[in-house]
N, C-alpha and C positions, 0 to 999 in steps of 0.2 A: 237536804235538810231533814228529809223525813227518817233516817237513821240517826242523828242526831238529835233529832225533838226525843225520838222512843226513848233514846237514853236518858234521858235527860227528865223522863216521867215516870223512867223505873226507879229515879230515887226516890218517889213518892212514897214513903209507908204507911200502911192502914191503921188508922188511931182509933181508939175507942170511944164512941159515941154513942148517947142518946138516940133511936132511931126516929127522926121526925119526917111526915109526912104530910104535904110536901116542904120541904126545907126551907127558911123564907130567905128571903130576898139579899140578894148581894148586896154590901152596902155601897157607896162611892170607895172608899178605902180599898176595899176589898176587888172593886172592878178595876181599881187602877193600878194595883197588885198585878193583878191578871194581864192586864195592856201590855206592864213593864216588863214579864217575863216572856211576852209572845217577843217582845222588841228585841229582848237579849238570845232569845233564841233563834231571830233570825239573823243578827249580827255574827252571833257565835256559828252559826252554818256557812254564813257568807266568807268570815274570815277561814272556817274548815277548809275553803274551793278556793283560797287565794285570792279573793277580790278586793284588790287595794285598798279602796273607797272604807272597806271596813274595817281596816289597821288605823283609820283616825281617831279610832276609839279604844278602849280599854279591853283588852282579849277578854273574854266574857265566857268562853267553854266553863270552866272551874268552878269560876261564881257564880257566873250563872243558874247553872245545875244546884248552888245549895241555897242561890235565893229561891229556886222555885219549889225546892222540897221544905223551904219553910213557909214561902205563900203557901203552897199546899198543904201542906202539915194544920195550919192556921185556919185556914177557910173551912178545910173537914172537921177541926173540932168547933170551931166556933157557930157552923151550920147546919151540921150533922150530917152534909155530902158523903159520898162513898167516895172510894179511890178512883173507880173509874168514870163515878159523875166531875169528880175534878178534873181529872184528864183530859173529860169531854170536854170542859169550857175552856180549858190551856189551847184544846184544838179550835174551837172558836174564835180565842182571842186574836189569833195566828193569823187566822185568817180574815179577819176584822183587820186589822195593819195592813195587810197584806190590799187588799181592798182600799186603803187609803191612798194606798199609791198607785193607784191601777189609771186611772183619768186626770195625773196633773202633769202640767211642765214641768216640774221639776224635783221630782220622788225624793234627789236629796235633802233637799228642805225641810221636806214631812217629816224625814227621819231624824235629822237635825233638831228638831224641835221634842221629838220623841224622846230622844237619847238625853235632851237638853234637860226636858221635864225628868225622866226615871232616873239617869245617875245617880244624883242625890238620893234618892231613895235605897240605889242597890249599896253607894257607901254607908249610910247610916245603918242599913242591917249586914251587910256582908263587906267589912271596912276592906280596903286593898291591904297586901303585903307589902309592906318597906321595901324602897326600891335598893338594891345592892349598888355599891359603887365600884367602879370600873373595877379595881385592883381585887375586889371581892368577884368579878365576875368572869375575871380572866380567869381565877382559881376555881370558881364552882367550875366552870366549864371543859378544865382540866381535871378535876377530881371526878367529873360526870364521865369524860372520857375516858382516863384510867378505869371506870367501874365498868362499863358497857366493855372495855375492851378485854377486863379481863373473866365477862363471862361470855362472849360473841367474837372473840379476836377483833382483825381489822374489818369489822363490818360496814356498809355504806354509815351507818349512824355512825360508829367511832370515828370513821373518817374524818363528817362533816363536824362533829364535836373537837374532831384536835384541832381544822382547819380554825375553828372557831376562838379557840381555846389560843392556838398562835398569833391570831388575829389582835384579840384582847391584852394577852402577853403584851406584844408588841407596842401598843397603844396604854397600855400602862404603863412601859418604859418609857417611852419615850416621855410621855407627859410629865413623869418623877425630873428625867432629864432637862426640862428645860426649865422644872423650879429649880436647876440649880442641884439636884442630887449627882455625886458621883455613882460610876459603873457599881463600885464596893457598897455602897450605901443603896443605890438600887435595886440591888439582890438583896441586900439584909432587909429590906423593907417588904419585898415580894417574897420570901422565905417567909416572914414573921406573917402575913397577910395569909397566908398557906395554912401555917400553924396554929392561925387563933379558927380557922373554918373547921378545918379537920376537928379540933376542939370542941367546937359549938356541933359540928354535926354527929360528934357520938355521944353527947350531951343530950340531945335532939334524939338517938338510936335510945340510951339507957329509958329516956321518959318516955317512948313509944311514939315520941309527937316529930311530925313535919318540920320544915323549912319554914321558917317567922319571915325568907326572905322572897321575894317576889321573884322567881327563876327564871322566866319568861321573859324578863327585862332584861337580860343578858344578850338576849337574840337582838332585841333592838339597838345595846349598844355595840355588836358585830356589824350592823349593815354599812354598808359601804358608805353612802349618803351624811352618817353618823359621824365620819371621819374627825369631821373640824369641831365638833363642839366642846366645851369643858367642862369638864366632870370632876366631883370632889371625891376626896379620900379620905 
């Protein structure tokens, strides 16, 4: 966790302030700012190390990182803190949670109620990405692997990205298939699904700007477990 907290405080950048001495006092707003991104930062480490428990929540690396360089961003103008007196209370708060769970029955609870309280908060300033629909995910994950492959060959990533990429294919067919789509019609539909991404994503290259779609949801609808559910197009 502690490689991923540091990152996660180097997007802090130092704003220009008033120099007051000593700073006053955090407001409630402001401490519970602080709470919700020690909570996302230990979610977001937990899920780094693979621990189940923490896939029941929303992946939190990404967001995480730019809820806290705007709590942070926030708190140093609004109290005239330094970059590294912010840091130092992001390390406090960390471990204030941390501490909440040290003496109960039942640690998931606490967090439960953490995540339950802060969500809301991390949507209204840092909204999620729209989630892609299968047939859009089978195609990012093949256009992800075409890119990776063709600047790494078949490396372990392009591997597990075509495995992926076949996976999703496969699971979009079939699904067109049972509403009823023919073989012909369910190529034209996966061809055109291809061609509107390609589309939007040099769309997305001209304006310099990211993916509007939530990537990481892709992975979720590869897992095996995922198999039976219904997903729209």
């Amino acid at each position: 966790m502690k490689i991923l907290f540091l990152t996660m405080l180097a997007t802090l950048q130092p704003v220009a302030v008033e120099p007051q001495s000593p700073p006053p006092a955090l407001t409630d707003i402001q401490q519970r700012d602080l709470s919700c991104v020690a909570v996302f930062a230990i979610i977001a480490s937990e899920q780094e190390r693979g621990v189940q428990t923490a896939f029941d929540y929303p992946l939190m690396e990404e967001r995480g990182r730019t809820y806290m360089a705007q709590v942070g961003a926030t708190i140093m103008s609004e109290t005239g803190r330094s970059r590294e007196q912010v840091a130092e209370a992001f390390v406090e708060a960390v471990a204030a949670q941390q501490a909440k769970v040290k003496h109960v029955a039942d640690p998931g609870e606490v967090v439960d109620a953490e995540m339950e309280r802060c969500l809301p908060v991390l949507d209204a300033a840092v909204p999620p990405k729209p989630k892609p629909t299968l047939n859009q995910c089978a195609v990012m994950l093949q256009l992800a692997y075409e890119e990776i492959y063709g600047r790494e060959g078949l490396s372990k990533t392009a591997q597990d990205l075509k495995t992926l990429a076949a996976v999703l294919d496969n699971r979009a067919r079939e699904r067109l298939r049972t509403e009823g789509y023919s073989g012909n019609e369910t190529d034209i539909t996966m061809t055109q699904s291809r061609e509107s991404m390609l589309a939007e994503a040099e769309a997305a290259k001209i304006k310099g700007e990211a993916s509007t779609l939530d990537f990481e949801h892709c992975f979720t609808l590869a897992a095996p477990e995922e198999k039976d559910r219904k997903y729209e197009h």
